[in-house]
VOPAGU-2260 file (C-alpha; in pm, 1 decimal, decimal comma):
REM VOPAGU-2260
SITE   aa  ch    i         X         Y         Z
SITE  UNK   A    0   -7314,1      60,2    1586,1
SITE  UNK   A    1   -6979,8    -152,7    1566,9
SITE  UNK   A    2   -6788,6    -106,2    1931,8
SITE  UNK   A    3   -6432,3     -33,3    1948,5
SITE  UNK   A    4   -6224,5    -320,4    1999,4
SITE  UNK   A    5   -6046,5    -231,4    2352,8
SITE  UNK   A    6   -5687,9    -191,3    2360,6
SITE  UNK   A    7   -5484,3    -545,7    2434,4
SITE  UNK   A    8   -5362,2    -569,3    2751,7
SITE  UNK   A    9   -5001,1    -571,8    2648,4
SITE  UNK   A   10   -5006,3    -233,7    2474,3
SITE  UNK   A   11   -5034,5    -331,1    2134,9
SITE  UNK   A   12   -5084,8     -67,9    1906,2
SITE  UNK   A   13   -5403,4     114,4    1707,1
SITE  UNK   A   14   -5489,0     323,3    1459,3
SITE  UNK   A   15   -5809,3     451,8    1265,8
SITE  UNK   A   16   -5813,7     292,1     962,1
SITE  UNK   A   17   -5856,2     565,8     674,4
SITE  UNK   A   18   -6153,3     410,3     484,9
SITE  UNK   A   19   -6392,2     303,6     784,7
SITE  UNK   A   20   -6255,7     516,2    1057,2
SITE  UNK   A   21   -6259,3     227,1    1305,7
SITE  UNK   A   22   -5971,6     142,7    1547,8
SITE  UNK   A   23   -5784,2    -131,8    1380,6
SITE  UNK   A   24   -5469,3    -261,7    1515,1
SITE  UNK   A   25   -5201,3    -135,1    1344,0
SITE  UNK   A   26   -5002,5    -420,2    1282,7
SITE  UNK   A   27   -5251,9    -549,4    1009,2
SITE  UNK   A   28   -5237,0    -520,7     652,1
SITE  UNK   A   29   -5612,7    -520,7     611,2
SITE  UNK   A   30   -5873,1    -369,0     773,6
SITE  UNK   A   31   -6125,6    -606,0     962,9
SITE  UNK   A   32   -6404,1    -458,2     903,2
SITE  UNK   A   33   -6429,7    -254,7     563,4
SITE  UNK   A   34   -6158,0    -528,7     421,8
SITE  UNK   A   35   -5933,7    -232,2     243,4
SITE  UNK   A   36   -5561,3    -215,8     290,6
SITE  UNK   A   37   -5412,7      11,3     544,8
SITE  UNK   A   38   -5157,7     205,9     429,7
SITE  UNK   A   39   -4828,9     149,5     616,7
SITE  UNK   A   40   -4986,1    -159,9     760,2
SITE  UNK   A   41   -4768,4    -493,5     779,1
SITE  UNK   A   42   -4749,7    -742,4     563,2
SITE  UNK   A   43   -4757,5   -1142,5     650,2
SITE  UNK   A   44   -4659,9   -1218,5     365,9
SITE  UNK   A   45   -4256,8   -1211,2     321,1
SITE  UNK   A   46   -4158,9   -1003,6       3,0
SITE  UNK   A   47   -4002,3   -1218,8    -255,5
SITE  UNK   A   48   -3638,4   -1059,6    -382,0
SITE  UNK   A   49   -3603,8   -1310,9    -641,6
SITE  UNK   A   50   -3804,8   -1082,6    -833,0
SITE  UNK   A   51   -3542,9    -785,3    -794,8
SITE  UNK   A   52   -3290,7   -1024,0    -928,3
SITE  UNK   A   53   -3404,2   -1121,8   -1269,8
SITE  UNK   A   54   -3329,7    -812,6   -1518,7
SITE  UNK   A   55   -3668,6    -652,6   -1619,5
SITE  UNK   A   56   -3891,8    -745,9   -1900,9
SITE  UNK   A   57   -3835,4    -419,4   -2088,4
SITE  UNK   A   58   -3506,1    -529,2   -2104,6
SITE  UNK   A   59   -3521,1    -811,0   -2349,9
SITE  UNK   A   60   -3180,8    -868,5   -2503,4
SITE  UNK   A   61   -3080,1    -835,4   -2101,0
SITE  UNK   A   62   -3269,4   -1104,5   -2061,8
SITE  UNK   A   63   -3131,3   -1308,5   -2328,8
SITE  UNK   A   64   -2754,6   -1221,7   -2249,7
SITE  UNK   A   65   -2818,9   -1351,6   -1906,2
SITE  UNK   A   66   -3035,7   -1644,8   -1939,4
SITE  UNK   A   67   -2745,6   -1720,4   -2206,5
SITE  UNK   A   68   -2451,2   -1672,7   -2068,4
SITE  UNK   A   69   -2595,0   -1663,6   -1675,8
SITE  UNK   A   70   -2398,6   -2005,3   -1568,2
SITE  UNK   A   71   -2084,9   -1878,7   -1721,3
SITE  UNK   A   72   -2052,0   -1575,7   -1542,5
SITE  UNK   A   73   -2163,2   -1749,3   -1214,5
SITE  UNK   A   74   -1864,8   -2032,3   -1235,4
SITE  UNK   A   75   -1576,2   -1801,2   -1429,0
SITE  UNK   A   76   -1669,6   -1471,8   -1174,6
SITE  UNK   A   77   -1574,1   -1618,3    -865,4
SITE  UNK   A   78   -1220,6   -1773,5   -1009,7
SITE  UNK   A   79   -1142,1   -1453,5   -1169,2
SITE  UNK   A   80   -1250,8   -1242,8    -838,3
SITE  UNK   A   81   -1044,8   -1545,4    -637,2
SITE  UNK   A   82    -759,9   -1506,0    -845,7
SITE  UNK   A   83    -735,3   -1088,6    -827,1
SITE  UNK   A   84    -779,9   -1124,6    -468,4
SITE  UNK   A   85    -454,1   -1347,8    -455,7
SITE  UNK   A   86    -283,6   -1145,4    -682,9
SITE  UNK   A   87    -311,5    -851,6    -463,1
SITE  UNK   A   88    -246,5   -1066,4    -126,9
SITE  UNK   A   89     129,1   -1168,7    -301,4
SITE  UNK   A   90     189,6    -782,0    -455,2
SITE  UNK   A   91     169,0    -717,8     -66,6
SITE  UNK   A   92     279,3    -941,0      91,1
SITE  UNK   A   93     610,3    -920,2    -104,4
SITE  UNK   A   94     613,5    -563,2    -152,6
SITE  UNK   A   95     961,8    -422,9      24,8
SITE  UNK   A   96     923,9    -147,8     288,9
SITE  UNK   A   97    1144,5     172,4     284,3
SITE  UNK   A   98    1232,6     310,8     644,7
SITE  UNK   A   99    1438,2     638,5     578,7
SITE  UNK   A  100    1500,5     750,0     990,2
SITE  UNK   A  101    1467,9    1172,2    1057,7
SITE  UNK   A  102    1790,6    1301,6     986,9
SITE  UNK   A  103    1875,9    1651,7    1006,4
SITE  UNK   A  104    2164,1    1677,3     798,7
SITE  UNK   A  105    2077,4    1476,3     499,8
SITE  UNK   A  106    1695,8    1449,5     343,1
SITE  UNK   A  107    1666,5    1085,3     133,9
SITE  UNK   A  108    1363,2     996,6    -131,6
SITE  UNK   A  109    1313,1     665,6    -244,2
SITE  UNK   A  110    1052,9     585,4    -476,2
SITE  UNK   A  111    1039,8     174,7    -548,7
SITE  UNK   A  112    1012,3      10,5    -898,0
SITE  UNK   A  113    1036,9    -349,1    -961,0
SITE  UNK   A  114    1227,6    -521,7   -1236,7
SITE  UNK   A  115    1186,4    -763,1   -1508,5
SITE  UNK   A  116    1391,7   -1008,6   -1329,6
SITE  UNK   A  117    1170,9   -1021,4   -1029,1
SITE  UNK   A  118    1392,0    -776,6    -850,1
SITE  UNK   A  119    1352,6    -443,2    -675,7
SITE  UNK   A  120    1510,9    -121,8    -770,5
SITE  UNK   A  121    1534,3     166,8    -580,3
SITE  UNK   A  122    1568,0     528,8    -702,2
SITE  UNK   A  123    1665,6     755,2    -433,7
SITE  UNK   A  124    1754,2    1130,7    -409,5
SITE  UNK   A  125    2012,4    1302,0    -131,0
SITE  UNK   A  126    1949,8    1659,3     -24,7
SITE  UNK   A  127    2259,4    1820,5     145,8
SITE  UNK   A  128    2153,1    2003,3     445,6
SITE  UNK   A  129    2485,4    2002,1     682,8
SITE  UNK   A  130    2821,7    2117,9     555,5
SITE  UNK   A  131    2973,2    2122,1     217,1
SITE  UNK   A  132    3125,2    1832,6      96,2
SITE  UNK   A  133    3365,0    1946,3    -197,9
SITE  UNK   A  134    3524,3    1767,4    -500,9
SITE  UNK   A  135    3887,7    1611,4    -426,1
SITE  UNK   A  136    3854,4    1559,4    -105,3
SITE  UNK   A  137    3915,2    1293,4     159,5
SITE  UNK   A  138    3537,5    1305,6     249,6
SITE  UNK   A  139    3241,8    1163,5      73,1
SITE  UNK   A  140    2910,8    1163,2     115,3
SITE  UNK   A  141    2715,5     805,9      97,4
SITE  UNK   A  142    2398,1     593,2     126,9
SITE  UNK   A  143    2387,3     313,7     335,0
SITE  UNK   A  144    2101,7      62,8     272,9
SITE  UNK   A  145    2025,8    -213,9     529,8
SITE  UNK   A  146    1875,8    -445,6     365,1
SITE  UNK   A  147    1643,0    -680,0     646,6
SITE  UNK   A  148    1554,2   -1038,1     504,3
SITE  UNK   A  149    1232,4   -1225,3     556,6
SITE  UNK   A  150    1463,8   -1498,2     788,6
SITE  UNK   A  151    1587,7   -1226,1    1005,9
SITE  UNK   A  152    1955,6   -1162,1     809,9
SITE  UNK   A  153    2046,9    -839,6     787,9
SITE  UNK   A  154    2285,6    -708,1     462,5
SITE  UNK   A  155    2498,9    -363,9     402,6
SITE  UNK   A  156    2530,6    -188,9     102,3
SITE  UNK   A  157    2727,3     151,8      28,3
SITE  UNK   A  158    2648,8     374,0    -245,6
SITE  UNK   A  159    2716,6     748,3    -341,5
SITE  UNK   A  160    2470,8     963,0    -485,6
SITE  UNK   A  161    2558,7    1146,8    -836,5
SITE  UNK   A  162    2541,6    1502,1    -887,1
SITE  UNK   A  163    2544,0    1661,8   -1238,4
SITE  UNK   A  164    2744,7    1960,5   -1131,0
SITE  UNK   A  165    3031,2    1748,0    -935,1
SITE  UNK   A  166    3151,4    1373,2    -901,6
SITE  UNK   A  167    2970,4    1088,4    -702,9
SITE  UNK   A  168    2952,1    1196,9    -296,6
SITE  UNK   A  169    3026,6    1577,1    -350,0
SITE  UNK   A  170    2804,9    1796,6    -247,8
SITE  UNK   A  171    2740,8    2143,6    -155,6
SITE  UNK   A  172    2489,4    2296,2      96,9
SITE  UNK   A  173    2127,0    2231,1     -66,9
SITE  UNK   A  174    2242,8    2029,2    -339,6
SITE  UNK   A  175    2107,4    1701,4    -459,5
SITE  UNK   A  176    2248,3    1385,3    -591,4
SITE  UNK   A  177    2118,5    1072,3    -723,6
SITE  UNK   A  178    2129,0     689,1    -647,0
SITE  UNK   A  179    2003,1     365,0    -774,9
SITE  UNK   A  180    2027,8      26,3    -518,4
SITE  UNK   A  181    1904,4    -314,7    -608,2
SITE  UNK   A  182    1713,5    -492,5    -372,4
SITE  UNK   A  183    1815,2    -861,8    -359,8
SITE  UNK   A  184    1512,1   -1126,2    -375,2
SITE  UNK   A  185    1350,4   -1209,3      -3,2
SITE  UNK   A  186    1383,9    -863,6     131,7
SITE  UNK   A  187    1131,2    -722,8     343,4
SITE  UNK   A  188    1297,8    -396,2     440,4
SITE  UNK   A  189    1555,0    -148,8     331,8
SITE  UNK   A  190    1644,1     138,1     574,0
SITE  UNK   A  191    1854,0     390,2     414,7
SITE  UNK   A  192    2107,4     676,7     579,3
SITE  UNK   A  193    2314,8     917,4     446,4
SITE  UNK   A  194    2641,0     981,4     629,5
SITE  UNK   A  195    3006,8    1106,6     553,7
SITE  UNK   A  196    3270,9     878,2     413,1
SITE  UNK   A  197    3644,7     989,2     530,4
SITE  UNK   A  198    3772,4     807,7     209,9
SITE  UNK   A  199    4147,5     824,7     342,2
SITE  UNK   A  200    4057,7     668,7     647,8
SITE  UNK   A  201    4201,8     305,6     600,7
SITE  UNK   A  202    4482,3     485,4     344,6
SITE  UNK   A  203    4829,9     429,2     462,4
SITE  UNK   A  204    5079,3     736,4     301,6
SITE  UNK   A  205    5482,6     651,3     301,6
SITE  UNK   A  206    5670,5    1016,3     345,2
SITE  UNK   A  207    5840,5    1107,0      32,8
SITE  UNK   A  208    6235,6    1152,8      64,2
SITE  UNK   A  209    6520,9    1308,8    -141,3
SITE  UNK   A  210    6685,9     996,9    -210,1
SITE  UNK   A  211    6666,6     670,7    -138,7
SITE  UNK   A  212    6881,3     512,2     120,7
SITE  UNK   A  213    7043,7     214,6      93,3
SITE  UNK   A  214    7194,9     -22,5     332,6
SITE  UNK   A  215    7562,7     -55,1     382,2
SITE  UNK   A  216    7794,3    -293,5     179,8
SITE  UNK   A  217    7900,0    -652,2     366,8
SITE  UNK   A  218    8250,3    -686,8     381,0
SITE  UNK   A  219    8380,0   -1019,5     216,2
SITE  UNK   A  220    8572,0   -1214,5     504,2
């Protein structure tokens, strides 16, 4: 009769190995005894993945395409993947930010859309949510865009948003009106407000009179 192998003296492991029913340790892939694999048991040999690599045999024309055209797609598919990733590094690294600040009187949209000449342009919508701003009037309402350079320079731009019912900077309560800016080249940031314009504010109005008065004769000495 075979003894059992005692148990090591640092706790390894055993199991009973399904062919023989002996203890066997359980790190082996092979039984000792009977010489049958273990099921679960651990290799020493290392796996080889270079097998999982190379397109199966059923797959001839695979194989072809690839033992073919292999060396092209391993030099041309890292410049290509090298040259998206760049491409997407300068989209967003030049991309311009829109800050529009909480404003209860005036709601602003801007959706970005760049331009053939390198450009930015931004198309914008005003909601009217304070008083109403009528047609011929001395007040106005407008869009001021900050625009914040990559060198720290800062830029001011007023605009007046359209409406199709009245002319530019009229609006009612809860109407809209539209506005297009263009974002000058090295921006990194445009903050747009809406505010009221008093349009007769640097206006200087001369008094009408009845007649107009003129200044008395010199006498000839």
């Amino acid at each position: 009769m075979t003894e059992m192998p005692a148990l090591d003296p640092e706790g390894r492991n055993y199991i009973s190995c399904p062919h023989c029913t002996i203890q066997i340790p359980s790190d082996v892939p092979d039984c000792p005894y009977c010489r049958q694999p273990v099921p679960g048991g651990t290799s020493g040999t290392p796996k080889d993945l270079r097998g999982l690599l190379v397109p199966p045999e059923r797959f001839p024309r695979l194989g072809n395409y690839y033992r073919e055209y292999g060396k092209w797609v391993k030099v041309v598919g890292p410049a290509i993947l090298a040259a998206l990733v760049l491409t997407l590094s300068l989209g967003f690294l030049t991309r311009v930010k829109i800050v529009v600040p909480q404003d209860n009187a005036f709601l602003i949209e801007a959706e970005r859309e760049r331009m053939d000449s390198g450009s930015v342009l931004l198309r914008g919508k005003l909601v009217n949510r304070g008083e109403d701003v009528p047609d011929l009037s001395l007040r106005s309402i407008g869009v001021i865009a900050e625009f914040l350079y990559r060198d720290g320079r800062t830029e001011r731009k007023r605009v007046f948003p359209k409406s199709p019912f009245r002319g530019e900077g009229a609006l009612f309560r809860g109407e809209s009106g539209t506005f297009e800016i263009e974002v000058p080249k090295g921006v990194k940031s445009v903050t747009l407000r809406g505010e009221i314009v008093n349009l007769g504010e640097d206006r200087v109005f001369v008094p009408s009179v009845r007649g107009i008065r003129r200044l008395p004769a010199q006498r000839n000495r």
